[in-house]
Every structure is written in C-alpha cells, then in structure tokens.
DOVO-570873 format. One line per 10 residues: number of its first residue (from 1); for each residue x, y, z of N, C-alpha, C, O, CB. Coordinates in nm, 2 decimals. Atoms other than C-alpha are relative to their C-alpha. Glycine has a CB too. Example, Ala and Ser with C-alpha at 12.3 -4.5 7.8 and 13.67 -1.06 7.14 Angstrom:
1	0.09 -0.12 0.00 1.23 -0.45 0.78 0.09 0.12 0.00 0.19 0.12 0.07 -0.10 0.00 0.12; -0.09 -0.11 0.00 1.37 -0.11 0.71 -0.08 0.11 0.08 -0.03 0.22 0.09 0.04 0.05 -0.14
# end
This chain:
1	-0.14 0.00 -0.02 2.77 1.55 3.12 0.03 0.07 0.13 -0.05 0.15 0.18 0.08 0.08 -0.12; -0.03 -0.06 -0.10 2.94 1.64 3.41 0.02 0.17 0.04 0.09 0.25 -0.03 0.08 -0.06 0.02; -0.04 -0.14 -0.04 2.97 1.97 3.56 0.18 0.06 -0.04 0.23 0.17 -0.08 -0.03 0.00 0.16; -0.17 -0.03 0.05 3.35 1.98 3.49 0.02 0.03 -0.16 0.11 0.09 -0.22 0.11 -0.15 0.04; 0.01 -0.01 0.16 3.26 1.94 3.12 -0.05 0.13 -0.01 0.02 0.20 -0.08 -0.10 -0.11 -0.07; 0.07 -0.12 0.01 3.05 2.24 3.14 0.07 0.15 0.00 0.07 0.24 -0.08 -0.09 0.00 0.10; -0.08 -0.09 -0.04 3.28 2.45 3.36 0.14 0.03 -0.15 0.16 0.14 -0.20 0.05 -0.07 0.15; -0.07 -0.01 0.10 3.54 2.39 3.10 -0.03 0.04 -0.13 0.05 0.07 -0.21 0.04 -0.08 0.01; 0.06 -0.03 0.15 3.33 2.46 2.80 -0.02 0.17 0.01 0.01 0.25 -0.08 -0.19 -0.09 -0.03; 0.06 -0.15 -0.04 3.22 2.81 2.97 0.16 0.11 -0.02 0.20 0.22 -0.06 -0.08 -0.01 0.22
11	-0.13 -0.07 -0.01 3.58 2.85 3.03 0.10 0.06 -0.09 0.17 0.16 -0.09 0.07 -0.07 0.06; -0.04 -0.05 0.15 3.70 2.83 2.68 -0.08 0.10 -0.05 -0.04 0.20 -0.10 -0.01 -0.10 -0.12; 0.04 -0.11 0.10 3.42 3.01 2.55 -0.01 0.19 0.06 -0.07 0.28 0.01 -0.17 -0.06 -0.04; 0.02 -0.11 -0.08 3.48 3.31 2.78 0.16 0.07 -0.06 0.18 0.18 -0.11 -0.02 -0.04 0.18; -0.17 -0.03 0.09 3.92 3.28 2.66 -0.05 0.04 -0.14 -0.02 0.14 -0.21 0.12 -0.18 -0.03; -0.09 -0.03 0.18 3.85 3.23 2.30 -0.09 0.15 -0.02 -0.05 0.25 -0.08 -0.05 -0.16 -0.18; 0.08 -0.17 0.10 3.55 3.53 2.24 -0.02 0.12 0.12 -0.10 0.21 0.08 -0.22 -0.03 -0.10; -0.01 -0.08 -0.15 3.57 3.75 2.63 -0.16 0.01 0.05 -0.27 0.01 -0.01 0.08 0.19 -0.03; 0.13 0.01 -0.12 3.32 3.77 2.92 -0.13 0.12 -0.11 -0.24 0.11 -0.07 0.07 0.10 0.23; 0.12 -0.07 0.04 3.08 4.01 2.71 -0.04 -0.09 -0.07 -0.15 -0.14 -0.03 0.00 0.12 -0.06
21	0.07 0.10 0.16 3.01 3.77 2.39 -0.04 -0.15 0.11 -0.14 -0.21 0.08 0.18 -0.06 -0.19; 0.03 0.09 -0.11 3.01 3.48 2.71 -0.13 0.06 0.08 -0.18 -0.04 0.13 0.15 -0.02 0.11; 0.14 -0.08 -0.10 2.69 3.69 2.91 -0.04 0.02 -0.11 -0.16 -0.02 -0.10 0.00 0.15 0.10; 0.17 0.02 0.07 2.52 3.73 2.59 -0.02 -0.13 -0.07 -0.11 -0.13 -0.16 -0.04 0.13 -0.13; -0.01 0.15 0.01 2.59 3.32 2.52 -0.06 -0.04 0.08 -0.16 -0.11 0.04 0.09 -0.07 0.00; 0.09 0.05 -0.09 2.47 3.25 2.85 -0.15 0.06 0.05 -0.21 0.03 0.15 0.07 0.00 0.09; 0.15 -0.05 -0.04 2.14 3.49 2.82 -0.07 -0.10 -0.10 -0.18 -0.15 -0.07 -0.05 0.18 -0.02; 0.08 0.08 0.08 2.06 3.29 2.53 -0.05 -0.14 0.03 -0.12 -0.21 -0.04 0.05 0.00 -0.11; 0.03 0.08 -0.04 2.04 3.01 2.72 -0.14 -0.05 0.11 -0.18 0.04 0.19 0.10 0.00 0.03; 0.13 0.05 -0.08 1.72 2.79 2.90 0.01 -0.07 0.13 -0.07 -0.13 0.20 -0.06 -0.11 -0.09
31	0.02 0.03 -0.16 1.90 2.75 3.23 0.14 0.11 0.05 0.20 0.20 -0.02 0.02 -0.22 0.06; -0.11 -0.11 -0.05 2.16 2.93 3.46 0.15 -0.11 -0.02 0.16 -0.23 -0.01 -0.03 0.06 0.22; -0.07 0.03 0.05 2.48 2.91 3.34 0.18 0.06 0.07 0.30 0.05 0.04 -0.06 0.03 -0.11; -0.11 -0.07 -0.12 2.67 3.09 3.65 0.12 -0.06 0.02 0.23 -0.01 0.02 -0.06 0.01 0.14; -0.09 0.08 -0.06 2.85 2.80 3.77 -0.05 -0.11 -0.01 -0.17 -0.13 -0.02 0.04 0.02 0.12; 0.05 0.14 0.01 2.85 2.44 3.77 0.06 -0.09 0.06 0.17 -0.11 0.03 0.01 -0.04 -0.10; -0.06 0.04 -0.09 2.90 2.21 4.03 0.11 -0.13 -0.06 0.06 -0.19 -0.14 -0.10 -0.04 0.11; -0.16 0.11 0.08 3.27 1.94 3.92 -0.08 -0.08 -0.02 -0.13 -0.10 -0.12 0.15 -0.06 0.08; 0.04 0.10 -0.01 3.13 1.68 4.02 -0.15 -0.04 0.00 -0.17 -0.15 0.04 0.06 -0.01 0.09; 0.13 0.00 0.04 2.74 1.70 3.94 -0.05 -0.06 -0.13 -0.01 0.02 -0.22 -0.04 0.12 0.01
41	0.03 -0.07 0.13 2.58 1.59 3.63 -0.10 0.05 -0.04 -0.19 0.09 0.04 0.01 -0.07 -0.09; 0.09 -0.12 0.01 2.39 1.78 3.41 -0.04 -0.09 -0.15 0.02 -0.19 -0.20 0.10 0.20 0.01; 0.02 0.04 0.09 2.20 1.73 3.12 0.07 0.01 -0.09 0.16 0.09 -0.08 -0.08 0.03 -0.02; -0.12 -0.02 0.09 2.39 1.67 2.79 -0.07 0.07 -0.05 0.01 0.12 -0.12 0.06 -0.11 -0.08; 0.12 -0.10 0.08 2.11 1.90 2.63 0.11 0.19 0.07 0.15 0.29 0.01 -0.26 -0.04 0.11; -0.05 -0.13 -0.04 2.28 2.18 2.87 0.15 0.02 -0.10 0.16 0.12 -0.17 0.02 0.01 0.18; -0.09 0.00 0.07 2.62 2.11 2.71 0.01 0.07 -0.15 0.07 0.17 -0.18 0.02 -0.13 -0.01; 0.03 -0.03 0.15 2.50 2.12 2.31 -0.07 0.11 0.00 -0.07 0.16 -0.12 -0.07 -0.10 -0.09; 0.10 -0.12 0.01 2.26 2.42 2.40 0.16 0.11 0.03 0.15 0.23 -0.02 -0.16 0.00 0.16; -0.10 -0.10 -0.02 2.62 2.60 2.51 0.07 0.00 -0.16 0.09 0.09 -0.24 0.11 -0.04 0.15
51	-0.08 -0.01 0.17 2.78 2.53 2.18 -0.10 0.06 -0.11 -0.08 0.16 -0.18 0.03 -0.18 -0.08; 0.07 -0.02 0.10 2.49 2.54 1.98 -0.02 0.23 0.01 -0.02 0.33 -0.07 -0.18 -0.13 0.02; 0.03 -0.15 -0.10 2.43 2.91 2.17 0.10 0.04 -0.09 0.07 0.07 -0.20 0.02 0.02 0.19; -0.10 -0.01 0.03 2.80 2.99 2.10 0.05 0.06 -0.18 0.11 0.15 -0.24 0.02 -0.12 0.04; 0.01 -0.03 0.18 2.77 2.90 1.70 -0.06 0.12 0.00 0.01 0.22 -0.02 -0.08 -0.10 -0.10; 0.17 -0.08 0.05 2.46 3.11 1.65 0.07 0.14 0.04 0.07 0.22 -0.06 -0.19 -0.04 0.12; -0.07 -0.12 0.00 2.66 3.44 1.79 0.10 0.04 -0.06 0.13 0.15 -0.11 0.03 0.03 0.09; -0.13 -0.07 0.08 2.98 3.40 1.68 0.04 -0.08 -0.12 0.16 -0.12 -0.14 0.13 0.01 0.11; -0.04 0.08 0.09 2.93 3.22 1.36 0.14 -0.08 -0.02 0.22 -0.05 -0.11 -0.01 0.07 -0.09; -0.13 0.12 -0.03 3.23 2.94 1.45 -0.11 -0.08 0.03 -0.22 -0.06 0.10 0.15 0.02 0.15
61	0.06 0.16 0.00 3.14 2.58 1.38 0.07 -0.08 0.15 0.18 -0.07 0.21 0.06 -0.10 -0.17; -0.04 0.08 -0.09 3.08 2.33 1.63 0.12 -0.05 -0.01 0.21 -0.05 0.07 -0.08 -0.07 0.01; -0.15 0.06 0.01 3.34 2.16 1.48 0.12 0.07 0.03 0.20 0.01 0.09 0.03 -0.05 -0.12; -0.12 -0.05 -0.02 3.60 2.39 1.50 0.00 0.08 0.16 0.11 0.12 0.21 0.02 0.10 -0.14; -0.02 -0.05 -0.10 3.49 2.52 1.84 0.01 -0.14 0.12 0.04 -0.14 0.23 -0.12 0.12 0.01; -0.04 0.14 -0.10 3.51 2.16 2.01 0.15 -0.06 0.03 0.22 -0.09 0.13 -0.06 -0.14 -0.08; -0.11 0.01 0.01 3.79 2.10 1.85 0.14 0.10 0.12 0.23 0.06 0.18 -0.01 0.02 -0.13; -0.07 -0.03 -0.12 3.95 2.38 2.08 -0.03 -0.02 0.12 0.06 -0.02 0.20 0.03 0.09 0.00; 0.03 0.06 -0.14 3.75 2.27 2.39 0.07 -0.08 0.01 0.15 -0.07 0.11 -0.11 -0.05 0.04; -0.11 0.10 -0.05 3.95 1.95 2.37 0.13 0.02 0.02 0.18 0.00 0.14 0.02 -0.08 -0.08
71	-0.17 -0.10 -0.02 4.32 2.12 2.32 -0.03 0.05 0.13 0.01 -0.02 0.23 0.03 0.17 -0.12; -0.01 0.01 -0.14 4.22 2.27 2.61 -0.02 -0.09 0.11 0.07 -0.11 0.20 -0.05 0.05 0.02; 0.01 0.09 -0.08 4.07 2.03 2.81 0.12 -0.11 0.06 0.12 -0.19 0.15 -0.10 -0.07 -0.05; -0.09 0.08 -0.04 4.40 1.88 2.81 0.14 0.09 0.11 0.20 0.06 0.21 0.04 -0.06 -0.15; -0.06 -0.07 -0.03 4.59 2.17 2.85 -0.01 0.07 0.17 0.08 0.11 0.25 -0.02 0.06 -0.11; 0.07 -0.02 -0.13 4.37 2.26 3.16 0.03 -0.09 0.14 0.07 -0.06 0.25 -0.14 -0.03 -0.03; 0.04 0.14 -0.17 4.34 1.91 3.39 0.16 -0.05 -0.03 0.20 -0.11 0.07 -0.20 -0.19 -0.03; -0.18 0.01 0.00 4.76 1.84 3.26 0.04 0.08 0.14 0.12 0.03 0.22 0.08 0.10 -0.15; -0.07 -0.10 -0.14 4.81 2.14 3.54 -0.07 0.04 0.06 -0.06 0.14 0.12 0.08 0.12 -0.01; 0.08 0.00 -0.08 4.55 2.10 3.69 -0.03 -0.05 0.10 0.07 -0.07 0.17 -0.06 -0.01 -0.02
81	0.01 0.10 -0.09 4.37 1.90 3.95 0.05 -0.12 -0.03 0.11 -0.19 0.04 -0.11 -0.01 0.04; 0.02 0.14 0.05 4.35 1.60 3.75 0.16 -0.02 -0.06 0.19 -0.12 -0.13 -0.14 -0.03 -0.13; -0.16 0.06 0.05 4.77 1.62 3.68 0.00 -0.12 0.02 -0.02 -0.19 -0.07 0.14 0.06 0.08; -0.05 0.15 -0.05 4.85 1.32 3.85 -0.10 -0.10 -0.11 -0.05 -0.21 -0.15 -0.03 -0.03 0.19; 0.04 0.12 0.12 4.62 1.14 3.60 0.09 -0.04 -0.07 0.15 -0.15 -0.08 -0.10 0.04 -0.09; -0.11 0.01 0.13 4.84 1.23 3.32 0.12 -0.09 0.04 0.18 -0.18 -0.02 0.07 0.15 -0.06; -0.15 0.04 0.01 5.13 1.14 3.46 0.01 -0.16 0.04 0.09 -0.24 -0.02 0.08 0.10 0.12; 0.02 0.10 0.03 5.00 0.84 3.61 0.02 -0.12 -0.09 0.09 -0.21 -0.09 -0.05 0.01 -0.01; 0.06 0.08 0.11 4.82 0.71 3.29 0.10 -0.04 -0.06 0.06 -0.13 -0.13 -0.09 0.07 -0.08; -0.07 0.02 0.13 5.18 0.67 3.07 0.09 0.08 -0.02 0.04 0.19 0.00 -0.08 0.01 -0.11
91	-0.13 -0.11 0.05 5.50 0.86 2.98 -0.02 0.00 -0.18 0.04 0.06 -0.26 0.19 -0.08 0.05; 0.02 -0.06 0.17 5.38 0.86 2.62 -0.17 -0.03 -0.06 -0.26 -0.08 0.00 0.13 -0.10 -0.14; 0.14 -0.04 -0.01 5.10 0.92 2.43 -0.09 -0.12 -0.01 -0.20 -0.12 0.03 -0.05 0.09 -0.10; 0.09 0.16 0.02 4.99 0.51 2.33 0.02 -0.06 0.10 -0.02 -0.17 0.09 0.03 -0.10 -0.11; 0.00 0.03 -0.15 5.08 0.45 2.69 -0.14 0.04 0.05 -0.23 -0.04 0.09 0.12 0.08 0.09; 0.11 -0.03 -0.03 4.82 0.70 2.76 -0.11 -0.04 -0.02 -0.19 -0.07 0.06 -0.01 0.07 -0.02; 0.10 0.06 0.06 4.59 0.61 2.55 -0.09 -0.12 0.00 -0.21 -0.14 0.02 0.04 0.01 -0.09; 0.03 0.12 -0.06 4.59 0.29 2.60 -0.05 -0.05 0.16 -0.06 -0.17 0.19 0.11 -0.06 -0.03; 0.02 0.04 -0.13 4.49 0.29 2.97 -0.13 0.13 0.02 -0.20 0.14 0.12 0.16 -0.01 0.11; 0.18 -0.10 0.04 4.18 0.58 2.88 -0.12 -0.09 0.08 -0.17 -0.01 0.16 -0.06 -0.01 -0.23
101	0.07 0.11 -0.02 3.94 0.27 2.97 0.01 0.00 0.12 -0.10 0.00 0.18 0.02 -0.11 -0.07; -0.01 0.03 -0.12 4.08 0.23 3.29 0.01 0.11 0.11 -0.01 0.09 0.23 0.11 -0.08 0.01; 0.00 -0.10 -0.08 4.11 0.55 3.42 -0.14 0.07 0.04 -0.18 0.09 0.16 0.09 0.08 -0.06; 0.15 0.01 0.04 3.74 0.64 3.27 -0.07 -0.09 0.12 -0.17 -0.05 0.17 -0.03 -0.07 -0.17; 0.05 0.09 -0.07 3.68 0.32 3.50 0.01 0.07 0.18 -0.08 0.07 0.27 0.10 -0.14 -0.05; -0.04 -0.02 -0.17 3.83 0.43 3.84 -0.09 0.14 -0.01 -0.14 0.18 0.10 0.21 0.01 0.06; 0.11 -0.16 -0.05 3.63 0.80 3.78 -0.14 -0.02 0.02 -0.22 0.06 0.06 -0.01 0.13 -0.14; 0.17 0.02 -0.01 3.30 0.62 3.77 -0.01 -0.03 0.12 -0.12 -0.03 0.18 -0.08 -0.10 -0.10; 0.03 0.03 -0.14 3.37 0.51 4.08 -0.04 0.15 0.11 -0.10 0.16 0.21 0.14 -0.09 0.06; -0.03 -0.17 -0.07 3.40 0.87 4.21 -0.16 0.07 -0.08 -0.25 0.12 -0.02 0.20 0.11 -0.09
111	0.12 -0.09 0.01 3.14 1.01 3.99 -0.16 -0.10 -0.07 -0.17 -0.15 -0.18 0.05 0.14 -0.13; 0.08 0.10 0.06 2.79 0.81 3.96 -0.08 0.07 -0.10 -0.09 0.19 -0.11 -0.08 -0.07 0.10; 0.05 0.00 0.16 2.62 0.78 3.64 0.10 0.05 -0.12 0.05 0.09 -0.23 -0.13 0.10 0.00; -0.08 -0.07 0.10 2.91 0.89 3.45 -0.02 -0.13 -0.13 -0.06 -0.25 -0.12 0.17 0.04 0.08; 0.05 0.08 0.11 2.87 0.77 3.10 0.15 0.06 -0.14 0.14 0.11 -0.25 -0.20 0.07 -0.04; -0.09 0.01 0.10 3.24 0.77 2.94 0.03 -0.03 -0.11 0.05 -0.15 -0.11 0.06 -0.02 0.03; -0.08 0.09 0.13 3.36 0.71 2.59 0.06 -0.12 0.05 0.09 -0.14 0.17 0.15 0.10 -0.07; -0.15 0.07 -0.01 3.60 0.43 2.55 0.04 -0.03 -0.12 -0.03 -0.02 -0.22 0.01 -0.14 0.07; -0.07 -0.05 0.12 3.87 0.39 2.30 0.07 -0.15 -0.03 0.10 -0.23 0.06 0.12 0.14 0.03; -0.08 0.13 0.02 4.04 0.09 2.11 0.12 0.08 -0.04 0.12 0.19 -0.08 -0.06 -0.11 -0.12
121	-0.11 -0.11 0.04 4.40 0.20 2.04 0.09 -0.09 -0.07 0.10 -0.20 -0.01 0.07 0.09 0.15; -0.11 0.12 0.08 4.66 0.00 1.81 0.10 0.14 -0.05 0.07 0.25 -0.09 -0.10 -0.12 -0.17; -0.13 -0.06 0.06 5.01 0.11 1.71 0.01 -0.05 -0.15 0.04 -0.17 -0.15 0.14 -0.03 0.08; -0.01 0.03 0.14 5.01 0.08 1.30 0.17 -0.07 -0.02 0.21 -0.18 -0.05 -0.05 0.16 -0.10; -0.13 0.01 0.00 5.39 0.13 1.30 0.04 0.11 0.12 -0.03 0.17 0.20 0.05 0.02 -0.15; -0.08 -0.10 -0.06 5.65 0.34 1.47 -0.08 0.15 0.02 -0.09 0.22 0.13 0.13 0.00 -0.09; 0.04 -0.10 0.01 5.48 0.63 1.32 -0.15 0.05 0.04 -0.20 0.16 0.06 0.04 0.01 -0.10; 0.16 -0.05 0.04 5.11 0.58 1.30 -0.10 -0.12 0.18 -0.09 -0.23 0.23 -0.07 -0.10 -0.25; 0.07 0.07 -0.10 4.86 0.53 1.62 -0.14 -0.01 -0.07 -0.16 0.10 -0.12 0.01 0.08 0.14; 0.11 -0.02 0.01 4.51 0.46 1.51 -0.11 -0.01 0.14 -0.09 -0.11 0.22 -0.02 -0.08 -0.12
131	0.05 0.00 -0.10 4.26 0.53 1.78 -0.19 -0.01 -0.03 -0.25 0.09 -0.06 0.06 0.11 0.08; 0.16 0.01 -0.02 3.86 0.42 1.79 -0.07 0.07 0.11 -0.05 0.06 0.23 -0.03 -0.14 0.03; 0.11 -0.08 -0.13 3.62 0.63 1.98 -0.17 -0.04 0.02 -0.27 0.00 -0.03 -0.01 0.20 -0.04; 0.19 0.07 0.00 3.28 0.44 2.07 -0.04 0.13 0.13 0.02 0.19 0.22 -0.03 -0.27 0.09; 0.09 -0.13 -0.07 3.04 0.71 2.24 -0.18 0.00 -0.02 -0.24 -0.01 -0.13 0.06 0.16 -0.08; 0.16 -0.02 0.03 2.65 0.73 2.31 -0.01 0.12 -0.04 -0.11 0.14 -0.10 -0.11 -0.02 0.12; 0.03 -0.13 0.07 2.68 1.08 2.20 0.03 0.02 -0.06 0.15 0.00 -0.08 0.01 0.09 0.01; -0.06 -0.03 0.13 2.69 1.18 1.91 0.10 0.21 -0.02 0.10 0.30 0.06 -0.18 -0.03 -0.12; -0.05 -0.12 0.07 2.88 1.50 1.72 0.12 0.05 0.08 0.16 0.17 0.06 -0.12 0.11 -0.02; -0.14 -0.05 -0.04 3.20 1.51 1.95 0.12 -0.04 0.00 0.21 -0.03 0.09 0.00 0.03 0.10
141	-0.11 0.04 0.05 3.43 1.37 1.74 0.12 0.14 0.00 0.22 0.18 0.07 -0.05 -0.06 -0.16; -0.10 -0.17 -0.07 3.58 1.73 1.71 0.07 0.05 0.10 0.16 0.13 0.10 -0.06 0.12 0.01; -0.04 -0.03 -0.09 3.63 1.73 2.03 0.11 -0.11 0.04 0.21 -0.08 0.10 -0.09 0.03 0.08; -0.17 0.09 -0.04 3.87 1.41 2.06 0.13 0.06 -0.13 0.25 0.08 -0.12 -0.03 -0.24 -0.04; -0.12 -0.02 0.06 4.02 1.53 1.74 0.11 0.09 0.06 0.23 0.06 0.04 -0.02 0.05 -0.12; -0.08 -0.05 -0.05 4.16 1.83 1.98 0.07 -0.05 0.14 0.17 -0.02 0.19 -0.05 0.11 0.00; -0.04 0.07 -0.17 4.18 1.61 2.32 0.14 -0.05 -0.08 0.25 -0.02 -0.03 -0.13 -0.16 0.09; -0.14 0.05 0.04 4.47 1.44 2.09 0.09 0.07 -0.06 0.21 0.04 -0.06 -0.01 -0.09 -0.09; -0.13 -0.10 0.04 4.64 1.71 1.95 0.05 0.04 0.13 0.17 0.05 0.15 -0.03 0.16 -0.10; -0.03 -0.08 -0.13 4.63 1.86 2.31 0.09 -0.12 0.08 0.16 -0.09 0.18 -0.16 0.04 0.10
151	-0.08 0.10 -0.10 4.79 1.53 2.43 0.09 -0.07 -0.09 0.15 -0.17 -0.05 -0.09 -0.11 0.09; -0.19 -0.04 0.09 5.08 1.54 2.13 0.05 0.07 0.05 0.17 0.05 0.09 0.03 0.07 -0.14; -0.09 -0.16 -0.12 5.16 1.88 2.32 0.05 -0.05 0.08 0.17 -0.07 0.09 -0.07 0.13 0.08; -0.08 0.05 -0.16 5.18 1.73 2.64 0.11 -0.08 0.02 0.19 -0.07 0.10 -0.08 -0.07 0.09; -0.08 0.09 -0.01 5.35 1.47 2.55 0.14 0.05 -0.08 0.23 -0.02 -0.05 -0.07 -0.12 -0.03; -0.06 -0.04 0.10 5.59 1.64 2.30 0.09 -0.06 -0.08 0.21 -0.06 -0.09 0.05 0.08 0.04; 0.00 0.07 0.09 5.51 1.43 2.02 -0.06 0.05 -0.07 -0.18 0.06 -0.05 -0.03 -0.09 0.02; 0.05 -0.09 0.04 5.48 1.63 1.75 -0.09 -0.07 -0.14 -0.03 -0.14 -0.21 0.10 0.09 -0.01; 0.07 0.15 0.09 5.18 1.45 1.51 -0.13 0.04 -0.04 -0.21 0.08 0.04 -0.03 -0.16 0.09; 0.10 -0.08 0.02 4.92 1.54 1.30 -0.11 -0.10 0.03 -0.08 -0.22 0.05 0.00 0.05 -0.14
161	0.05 0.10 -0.02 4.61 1.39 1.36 -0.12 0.02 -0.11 -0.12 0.12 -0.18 -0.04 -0.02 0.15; 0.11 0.00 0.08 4.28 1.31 1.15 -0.10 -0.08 0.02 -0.07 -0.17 0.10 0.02 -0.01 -0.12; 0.13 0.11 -0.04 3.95 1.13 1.17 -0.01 -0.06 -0.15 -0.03 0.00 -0.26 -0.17 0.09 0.06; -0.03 0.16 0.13 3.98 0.84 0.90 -0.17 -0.06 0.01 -0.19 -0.16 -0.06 0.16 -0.17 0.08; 0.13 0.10 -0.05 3.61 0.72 1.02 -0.11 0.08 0.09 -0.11 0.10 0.21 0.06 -0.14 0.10; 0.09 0.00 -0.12 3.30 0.85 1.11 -0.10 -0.07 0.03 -0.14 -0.15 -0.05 -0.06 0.10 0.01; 0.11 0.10 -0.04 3.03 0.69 1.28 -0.11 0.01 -0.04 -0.14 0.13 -0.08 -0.02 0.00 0.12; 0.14 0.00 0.10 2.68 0.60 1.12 -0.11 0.00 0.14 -0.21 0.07 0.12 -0.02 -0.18 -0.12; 0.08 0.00 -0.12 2.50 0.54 1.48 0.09 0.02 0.11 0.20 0.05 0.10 -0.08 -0.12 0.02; -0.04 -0.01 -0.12 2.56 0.54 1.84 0.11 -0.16 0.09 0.18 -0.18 0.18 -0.15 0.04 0.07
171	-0.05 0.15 0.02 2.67 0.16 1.80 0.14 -0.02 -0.07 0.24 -0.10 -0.06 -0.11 -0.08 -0.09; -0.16 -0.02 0.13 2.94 0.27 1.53 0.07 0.08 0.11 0.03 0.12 0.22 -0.02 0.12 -0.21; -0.06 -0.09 -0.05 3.22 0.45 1.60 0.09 0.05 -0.08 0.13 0.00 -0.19 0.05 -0.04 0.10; -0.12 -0.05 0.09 3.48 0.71 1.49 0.17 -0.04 0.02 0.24 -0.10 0.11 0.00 0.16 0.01; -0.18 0.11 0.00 3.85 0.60 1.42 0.09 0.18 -0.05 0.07 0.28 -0.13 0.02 -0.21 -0.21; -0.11 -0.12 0.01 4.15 0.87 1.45 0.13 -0.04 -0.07 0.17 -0.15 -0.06 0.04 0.06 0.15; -0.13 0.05 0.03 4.47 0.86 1.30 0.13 0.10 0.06 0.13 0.22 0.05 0.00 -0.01 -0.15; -0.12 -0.09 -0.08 4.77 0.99 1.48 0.14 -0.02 -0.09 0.18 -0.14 -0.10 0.03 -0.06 0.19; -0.16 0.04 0.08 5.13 1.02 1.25 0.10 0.10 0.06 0.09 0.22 0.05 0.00 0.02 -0.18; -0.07 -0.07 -0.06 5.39 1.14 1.43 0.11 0.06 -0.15 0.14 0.00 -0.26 0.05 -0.09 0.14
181	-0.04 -0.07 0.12 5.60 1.41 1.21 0.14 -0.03 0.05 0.17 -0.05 0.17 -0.04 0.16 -0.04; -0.11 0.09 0.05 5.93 1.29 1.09 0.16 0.12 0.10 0.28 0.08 0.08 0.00 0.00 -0.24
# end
C-alpha cells in the first residue's frame, strides 16, 4: 500500500490510543515506522503488521480498528490535500460512489503500481444504496464499512450502513448496504 495509507494508519493509531502506546506499536514492529513517504509504496505486509501490532497491545479488533481508519480516512483527505477530489467526484454520496473507479483510475496515473479496489454501486430505491467492493486484499472490509459512514458525514446523509456479503476469495467480493435514515 501506499505510503499515504500508512501515514494515515500511524495517524489514527497515535489519535485514538496517544504517542506512547504508538512508540511501543512501532517498536514492535520489523521495519522503521518514523515516516512514510505519500507517494511511495510499501509492502502490504507493513500495513497488516501495524494493525496486527496495534491489536496485540491494545486488545481492539482489527475490525473495529479499520473501521475507524476509514471514518477517518475520509474525514482527513475531505480537508485535506485530496479535497478537491471529493468535491469533484459528486455532490452526493451515489454520485460519489459511482465515479470511485474513475478517480482510482486517474491516481494510478500519478502513482505507479497502485493496486486499487473497485466498486459496483446500484441505487435499490430512494433509500437503499448497495455497494460491491472487489479487492486483491483480503480482511479490509471494515475498513470500507467506515470509508462509508465517513462519506454519509461528509455528505450529510445520515445512513446506516452494513456488509450484507462477505467474500470467499480474492475473486469474490463484499457487498455493503447503505439505508439512508428516514
């Protein structure tokens, strides 16, 4: 994964448990974990070794600790560098959503070897978005479930979401459900 993935993972786990429980996460680690260049990538092994690290100190599941990396991740690159994406991409969130693929597309141009998700996205009704997540990596469903709550916020569309589908291989994929509240 890219260095921006990293930086951002370091970044939460430094918010949610403070720079001490973050220095003894990153001693337990099998490389340096100082800094990480944005635009570099890095092994996905370094990624899951920061989580897996993470769990193991502060008993919090991957799942539930991905889940807030995504919330953030949105919350982050919204007012961040990458604003103009958002705003770009859609004035709502199956606008957004729906153009994920193409944006994913124009960053690979920028960053080589990048190895993005992509998403099928259908409107059920008024209320219900269902969203597909195909991915060569596995176990970061948790983490779209919060990338989409984080981009109900932004969008302020208020909507629960759930994973309706998980994937059996790297070939399968997981399916989300978005319902916006009444």
């Amino acid at each position: 994964m890219y260095g921006l993935v990293n930086n951002l993972l370091s970044g939460t786990l430094r918010a949610q448990y403070g720079e001490d429980v973050w220095q003894s996460i990153a001693a337990r680690l099998p490389f340096d974990a100082t800094y990480f260049v944005s635009m570099k990538p890095y092994p996905d092994e370094w990624s899951y070794a920061m989580v897996g690290a993470a769990c193991e100190l502060t008993g919090d599941s991957a799942g539930d600790l991905l889940r807030v990396v995504g919330h953030r991740w949105v919350s982050e690159n919204s007012a961040g560098e990458y604003k103009d994406l958002f705003t770009l991409n859609g004035p709502d969130i199956f606008t957004f959503l729906s153009n994920l693929n193409s944006m994913h597309a124009a960053l690979g141009n920028q960053m080589p070897g990048l190895k993005p998700p992509s998403f099928m996205v259908n409107r059920e009704n008024e209320q219900v978005i269902r969203v597909r997540y195909f991915s060569t990596r596995a176990g970061l469903a948790p983490l779209v479930t919060g990338l989409l709550e984080g981009l109900c916020d932004f969008f302020a569309e208020p909507a629960t979401v759930s994973q309706t589908r998980l994937r059996v291989d790297e070939r399968d994929y997981d399916e989300f459900r978005i319902e916006r509240k009444a």
